[in-house]
C-alpha positions as CSV (number, residue, x, y, z in Angstrom):
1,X,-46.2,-95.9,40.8
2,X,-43.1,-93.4,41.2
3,X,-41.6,-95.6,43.7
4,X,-41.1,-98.8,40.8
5,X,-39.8,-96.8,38.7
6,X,-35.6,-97.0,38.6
7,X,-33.8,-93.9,40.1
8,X,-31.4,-91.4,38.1
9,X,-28.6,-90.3,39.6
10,X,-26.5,-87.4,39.3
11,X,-23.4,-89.2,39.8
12,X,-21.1,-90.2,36.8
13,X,-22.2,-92.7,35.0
14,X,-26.1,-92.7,36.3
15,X,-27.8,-91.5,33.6
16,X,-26.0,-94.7,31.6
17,X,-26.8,-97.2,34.4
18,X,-30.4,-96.0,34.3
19,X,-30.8,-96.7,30.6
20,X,-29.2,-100.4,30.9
21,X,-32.0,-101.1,33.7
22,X,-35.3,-99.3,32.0
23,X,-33.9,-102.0,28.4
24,X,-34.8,-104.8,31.0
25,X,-37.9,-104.3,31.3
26,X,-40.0,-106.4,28.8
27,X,-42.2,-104.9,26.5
28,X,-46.1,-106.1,26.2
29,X,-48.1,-107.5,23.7
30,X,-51.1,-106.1,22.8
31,X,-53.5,-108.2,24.4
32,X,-51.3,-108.3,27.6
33,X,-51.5,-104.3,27.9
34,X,-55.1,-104.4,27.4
35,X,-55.9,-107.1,30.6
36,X,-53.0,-104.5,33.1
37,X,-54.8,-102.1,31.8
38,X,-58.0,-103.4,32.1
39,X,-57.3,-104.5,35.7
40,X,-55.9,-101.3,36.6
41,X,-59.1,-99.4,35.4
42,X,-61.4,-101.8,36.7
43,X,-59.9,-102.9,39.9
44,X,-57.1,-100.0,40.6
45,X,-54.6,-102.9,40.7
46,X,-51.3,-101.1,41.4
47,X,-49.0,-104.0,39.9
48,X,-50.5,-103.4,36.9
49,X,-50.2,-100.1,36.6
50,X,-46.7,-100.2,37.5
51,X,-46.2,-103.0,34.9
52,X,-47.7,-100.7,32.2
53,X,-45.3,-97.9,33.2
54,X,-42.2,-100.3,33.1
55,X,-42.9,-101.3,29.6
56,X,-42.7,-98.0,28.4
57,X,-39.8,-96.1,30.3
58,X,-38.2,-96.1,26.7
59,X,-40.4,-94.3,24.9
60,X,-40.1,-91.8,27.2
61,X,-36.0,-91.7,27.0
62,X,-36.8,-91.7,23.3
63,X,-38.8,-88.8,23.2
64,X,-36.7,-87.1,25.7
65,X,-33.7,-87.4,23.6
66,X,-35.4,-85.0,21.2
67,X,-35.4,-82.5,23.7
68,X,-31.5,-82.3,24.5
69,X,-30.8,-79.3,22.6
70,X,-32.4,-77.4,25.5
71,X,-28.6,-77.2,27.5
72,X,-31.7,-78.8,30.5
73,X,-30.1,-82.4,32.1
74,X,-31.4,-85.2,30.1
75,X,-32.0,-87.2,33.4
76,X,-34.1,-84.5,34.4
77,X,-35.9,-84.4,31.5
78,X,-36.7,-88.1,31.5
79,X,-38.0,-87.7,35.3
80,X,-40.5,-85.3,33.8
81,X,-41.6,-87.2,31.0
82,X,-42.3,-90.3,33.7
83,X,-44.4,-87.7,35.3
84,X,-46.3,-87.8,31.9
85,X,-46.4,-91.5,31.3
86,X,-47.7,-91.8,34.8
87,X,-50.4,-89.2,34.1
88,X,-51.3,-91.0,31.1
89,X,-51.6,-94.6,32.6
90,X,-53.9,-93.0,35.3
91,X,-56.3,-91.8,32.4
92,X,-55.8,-94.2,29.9
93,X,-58.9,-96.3,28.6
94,X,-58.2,-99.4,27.0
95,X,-61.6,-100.1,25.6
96,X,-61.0,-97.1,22.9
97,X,-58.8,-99.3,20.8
98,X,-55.3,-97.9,20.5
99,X,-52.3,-98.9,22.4
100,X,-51.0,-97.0,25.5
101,X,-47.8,-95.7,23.6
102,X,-50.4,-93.9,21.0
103,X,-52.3,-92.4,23.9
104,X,-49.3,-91.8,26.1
105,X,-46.6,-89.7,23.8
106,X,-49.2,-87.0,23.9
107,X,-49.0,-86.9,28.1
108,X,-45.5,-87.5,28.0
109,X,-44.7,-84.6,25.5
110,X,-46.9,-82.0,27.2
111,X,-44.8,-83.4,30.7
112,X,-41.1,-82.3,29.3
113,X,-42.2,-79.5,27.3
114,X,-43.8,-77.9,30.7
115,X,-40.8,-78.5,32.3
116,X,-38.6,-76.9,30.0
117,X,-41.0,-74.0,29.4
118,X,-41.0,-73.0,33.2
119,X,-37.6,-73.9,33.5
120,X,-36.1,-71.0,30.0
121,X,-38.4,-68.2,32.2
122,X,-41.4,-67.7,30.2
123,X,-41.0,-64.1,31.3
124,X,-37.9,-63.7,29.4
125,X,-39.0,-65.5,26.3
126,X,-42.8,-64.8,25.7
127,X,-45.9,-66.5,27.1
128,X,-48.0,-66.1,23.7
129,X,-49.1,-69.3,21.8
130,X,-47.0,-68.4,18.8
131,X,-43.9,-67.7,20.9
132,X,-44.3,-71.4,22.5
133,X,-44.8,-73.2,19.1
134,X,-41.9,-71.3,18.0
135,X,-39.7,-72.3,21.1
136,X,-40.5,-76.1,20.4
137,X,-40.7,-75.9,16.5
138,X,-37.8,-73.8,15.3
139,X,-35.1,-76.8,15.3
140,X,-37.6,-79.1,13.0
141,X,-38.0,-76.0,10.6
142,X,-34.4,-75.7,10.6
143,X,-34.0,-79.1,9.8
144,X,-37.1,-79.2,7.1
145,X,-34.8,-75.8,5.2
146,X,-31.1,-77.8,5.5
147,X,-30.3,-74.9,7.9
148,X,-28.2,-76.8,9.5
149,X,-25.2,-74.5,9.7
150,X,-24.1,-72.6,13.4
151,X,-24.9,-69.0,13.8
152,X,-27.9,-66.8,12.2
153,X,-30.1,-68.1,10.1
154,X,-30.2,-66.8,6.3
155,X,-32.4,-64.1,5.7
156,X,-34.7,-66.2,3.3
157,X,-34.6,-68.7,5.8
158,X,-35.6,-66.7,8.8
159,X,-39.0,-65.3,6.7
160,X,-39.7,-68.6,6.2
161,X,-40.0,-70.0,9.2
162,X,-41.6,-66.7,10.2
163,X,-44.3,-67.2,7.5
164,X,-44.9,-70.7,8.7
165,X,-45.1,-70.4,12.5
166,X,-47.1,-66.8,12.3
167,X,-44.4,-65.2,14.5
168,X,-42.3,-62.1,13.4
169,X,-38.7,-62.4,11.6
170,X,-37.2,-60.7,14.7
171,X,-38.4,-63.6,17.0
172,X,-37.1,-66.3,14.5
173,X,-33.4,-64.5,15.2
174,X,-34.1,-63.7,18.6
175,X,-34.9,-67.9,19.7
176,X,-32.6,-69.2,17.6
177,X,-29.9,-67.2,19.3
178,X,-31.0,-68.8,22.6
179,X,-31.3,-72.2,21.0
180,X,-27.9,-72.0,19.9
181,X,-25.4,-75.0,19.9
182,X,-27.5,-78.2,20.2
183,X,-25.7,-81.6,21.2
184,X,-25.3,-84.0,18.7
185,X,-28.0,-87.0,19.1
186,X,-24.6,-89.6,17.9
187,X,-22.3,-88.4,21.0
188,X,-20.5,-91.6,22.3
189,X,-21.8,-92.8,25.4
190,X,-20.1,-96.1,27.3
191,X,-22.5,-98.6,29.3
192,X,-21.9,-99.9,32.7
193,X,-20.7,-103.5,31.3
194,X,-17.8,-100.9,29.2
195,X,-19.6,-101.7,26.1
196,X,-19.5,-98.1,23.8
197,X,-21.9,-97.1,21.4
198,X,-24.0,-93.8,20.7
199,X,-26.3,-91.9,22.7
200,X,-29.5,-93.3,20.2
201,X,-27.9,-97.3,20.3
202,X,-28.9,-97.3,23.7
203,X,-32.3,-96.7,23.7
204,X,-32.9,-99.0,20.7
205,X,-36.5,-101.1,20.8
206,X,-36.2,-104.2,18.9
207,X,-39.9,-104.4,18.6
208,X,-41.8,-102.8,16.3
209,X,-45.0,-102.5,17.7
210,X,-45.0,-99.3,19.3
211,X,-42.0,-97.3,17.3
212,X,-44.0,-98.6,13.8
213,X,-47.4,-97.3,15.0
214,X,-46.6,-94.7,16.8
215,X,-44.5,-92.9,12.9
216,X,-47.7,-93.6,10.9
217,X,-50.2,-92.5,14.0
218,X,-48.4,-89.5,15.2
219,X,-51.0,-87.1,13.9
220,X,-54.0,-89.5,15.3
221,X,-52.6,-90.1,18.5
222,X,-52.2,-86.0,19.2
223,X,-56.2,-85.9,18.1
224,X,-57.2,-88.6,19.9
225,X,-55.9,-88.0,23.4
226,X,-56.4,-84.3,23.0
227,X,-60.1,-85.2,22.0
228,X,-60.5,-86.9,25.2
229,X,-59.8,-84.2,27.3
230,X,-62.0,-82.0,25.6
231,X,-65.1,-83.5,26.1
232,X,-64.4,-83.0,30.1
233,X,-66.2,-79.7,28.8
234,X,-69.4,-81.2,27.9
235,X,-72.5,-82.0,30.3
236,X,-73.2,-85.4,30.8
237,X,-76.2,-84.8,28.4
238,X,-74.0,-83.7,26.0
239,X,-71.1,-85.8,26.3
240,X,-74.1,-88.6,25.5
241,X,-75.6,-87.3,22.6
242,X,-71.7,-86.2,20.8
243,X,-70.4,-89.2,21.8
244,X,-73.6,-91.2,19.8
245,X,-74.1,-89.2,17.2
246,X,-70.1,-88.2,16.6
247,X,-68.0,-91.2,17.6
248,X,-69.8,-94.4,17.4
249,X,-69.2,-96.6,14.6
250,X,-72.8,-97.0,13.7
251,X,-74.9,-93.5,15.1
252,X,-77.6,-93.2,16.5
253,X,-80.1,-91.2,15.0
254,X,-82.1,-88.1,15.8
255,X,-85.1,-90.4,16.6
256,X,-83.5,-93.0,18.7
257,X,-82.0,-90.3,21.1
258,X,-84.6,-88.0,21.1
259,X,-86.9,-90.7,22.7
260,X,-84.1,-91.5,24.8
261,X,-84.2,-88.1,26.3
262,X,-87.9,-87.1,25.8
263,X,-86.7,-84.0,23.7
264,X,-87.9,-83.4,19.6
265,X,-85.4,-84.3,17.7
266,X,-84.7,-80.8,16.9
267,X,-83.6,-80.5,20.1
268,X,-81.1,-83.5,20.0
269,X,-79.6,-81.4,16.7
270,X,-79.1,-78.4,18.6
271,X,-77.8,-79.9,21.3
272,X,-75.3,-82.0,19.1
273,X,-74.1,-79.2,17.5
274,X,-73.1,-77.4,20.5
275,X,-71.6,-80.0,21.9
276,X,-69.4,-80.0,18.6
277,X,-68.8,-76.3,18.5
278,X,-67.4,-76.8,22.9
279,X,-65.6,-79.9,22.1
280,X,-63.7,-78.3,18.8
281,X,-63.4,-74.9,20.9
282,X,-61.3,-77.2,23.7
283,X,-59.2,-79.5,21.2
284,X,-57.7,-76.5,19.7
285,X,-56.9,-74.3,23.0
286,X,-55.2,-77.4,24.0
287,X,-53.1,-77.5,20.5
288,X,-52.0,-73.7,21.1
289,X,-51.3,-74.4,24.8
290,X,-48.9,-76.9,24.4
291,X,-47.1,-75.6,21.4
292,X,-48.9,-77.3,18.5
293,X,-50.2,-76.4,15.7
294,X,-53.9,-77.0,16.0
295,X,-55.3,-79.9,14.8
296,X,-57.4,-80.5,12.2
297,X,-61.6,-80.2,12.7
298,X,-63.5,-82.9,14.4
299,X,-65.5,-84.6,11.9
């Protein structure tokens, strides 16, 4: 799949002659994602996969752009986060009923935020759970308080933010002194046709299929793909039994599953609710592991 994918130079001017190509791609329709998809499931069909990829190079310069207060190179970031699309194409299961975009900003996320964690030296920074969520939440809690002004944060403002990311004040001064001096998301960028424009016109997506869904899902999508993973945990007897008791739209009960497996239906209880208790363990190690706050319980 890497080798379809358009390259980003270093030279002057690649980064903006990588952004015209990736806006020429087309994007899919929902039923068209779901056959590629399908296909490359199915049938390991290459093309498609590399069709799925295509159509969503923007959403990963999107989400990229949110990372450029990092002083990283945005190109580099983007490669990264096409790591993470790629990653999520490969385990993406259509037949779940979201679109790949819901499924995908998770990967794609975890991809750049990876990147930029080995690349700041954890061992200068902190390798704790807190410290992370700190690292990749302090601009948004700036942003929530209006503390938009250069220099140290107020001392209100810095117990704040300390009270609502569980760190200590001194590491709320401390990051924000390294994340100092963030580039503006409206600096002027000029295209390879000599068309000018801001940074955010270029990666514009005139449909609102995946941008719409993806504001009102954000907190589903995180849950959903994370939930995935988790059940890798589980034994194939478990995995069966949460998956029909837990996430079927009409559950099986006790009594069906217990004849299933020759067990009392007692058994199939016990066995669900440790399923439950492995799968919630994993879905909220992941959350701390990639900087989240954990998400909320399993029903």
């Amino acid at each position: 799949m890497a080798r379809s994918l358009p390259a980003i130079s270093q030279d002057e001017g690649g980064l903006s002659r990588y952004l015209d190509e990736i806006r020429k791609y087309p994007m899919l329709q929902p039923q068209e994602e779901y056959m590629l998809a399908k296909s490359f499931r199915e049938h390991d069909e290459t093309k498609s996969a590399e069709k799925l990829v295509q159509s969503h190079l923007r959403l990963v310069a999107k989400i990229a752009m949110g990372y450029r207060g990092y002083g990283l190179p945005l190109g580099e970031v983007i490669s990264e986060g096409n790591v993470g699309l790629m990653q999520a194409v490969k385990r993406f299961e259509p037949d779940k009923g979201f679109r790949l975009a819901t499924y995908a900003m998770w990967w794609i996320k975890a991809a750049i935020q990876e990147y930029i964690l080995r690349t700041w030296s954890l061992v200068k920074m902190g390798t704790t759970a807190n410290q992370k969520r700190l690292f990749f939440n302090l601009r948004r809690m700036k942003g929530k308080i209006q503390a938009f002004e250069d220099g140290d944060l107020k001392p209100d403002q810095i117990a704040k933010i300390a009270t609502n990311l569980g760190v200590s004040e001194s590491e709320v001064v401390s990051m924000n002194r390294r994340l100092s001096g963030d580039a503006s998301l409206n600096a002027p960028l000029r295209s390879t046709d000599g068309e000018s424009g801001e940074w955010q016109d270029w990666l514009v997506d005139d449909s609102d299929s995946h941008e719409h869904e993806l504001a009102e899902r954000q907190e589903m999508q995180a849950r959903s793909s994370m939930l995935n993973d988790a059940m890798d945990v589980l034994n194939e007897r478990e995995e069966r039994i949460f998956k029909a008791r837990r996430l079927l739209e009409k559950p099986l009960t006790l009594e069906e599953l217990s004849e299933e497996f020759g067990v009392s239906r007692e058994r199939i209880r016990q066995i669900e609710v440790r399923a439950f208790e492995k799968v919630q363990k994993a879905v909220k190690a992941s959350a701390m592991d990639n900087g989240s706050v954990a998400p909320a319980e399993t029903d």
